[in-house]
C-alpha positions in Angstrom: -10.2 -2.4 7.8 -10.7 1.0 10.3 -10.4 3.7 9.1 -7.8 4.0 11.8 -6.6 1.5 11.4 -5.8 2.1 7.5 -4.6 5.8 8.3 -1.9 3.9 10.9 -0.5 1.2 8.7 -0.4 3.6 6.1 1.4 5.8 7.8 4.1 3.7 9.4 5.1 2.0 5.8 5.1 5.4 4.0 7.1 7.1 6.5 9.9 4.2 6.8 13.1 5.1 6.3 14.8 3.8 4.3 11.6 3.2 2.3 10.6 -0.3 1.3 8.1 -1.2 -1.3 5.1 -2.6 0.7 1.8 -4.0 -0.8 -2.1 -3.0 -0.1 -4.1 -6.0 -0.6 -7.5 -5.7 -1.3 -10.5 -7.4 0.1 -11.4 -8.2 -4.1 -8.2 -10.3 -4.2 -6.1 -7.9 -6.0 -2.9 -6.1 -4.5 -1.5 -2.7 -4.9 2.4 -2.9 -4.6 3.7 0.7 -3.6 6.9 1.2 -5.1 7.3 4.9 -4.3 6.5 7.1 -1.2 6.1 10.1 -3.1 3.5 8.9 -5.4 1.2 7.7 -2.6 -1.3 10.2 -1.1 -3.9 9.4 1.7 -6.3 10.8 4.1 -9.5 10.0 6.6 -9.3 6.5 5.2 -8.9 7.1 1.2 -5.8 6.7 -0.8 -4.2 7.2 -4.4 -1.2 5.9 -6.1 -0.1 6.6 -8.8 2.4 3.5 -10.2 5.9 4.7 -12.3 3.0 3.2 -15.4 1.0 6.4 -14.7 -1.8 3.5 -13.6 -3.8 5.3 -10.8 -5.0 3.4 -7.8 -7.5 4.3 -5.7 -8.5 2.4 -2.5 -10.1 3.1 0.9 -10.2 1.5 4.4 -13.7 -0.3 3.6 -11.9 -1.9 0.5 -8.3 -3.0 2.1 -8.0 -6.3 4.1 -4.3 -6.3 4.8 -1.2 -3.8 4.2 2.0 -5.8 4.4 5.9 -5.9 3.4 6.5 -7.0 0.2 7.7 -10.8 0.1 10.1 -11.6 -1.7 10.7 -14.9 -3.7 13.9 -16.8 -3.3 15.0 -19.8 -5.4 18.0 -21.7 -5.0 20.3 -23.1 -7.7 
């Protein structure tokens, strides 16, 4: 992803309000879900979060393919 790009999406879920969980998914296959606005920090195309597990995430815009809403599952009775 751009480094523009990144720093935009970024930007535009963090600052939602209300805030919604929203997921950073990674060009390895793996997904960050962030939960919590104030544990995110980013900058020129580099991010941490830190999960409520105290896991830390770090990711940049060469390593991010897609930064999305969180989808949620529904199943019916």
């Amino acid at each position: 992803m751009l480094a523009e790009n990144f720093d935009q999406s970024l930007r535009g879920f963090h600052r939602r309000r209300p805030f919604r969980p929203f997921l950073v998914e990674l060009v390895s296959g793996s997904t960050v879900r962030i939960e919590h606005p104030e544990a995110l920090v980013y900058r020129a195309g580099s991010a941490v979060y830190i999960a409520a597990n105290g896991e830390i995430h770090l990711f940049d815009h060469e390593g991010v393919s897609r930064i999305s809403d969180v989808v949620e599952s529904t199943q019916s009775a």
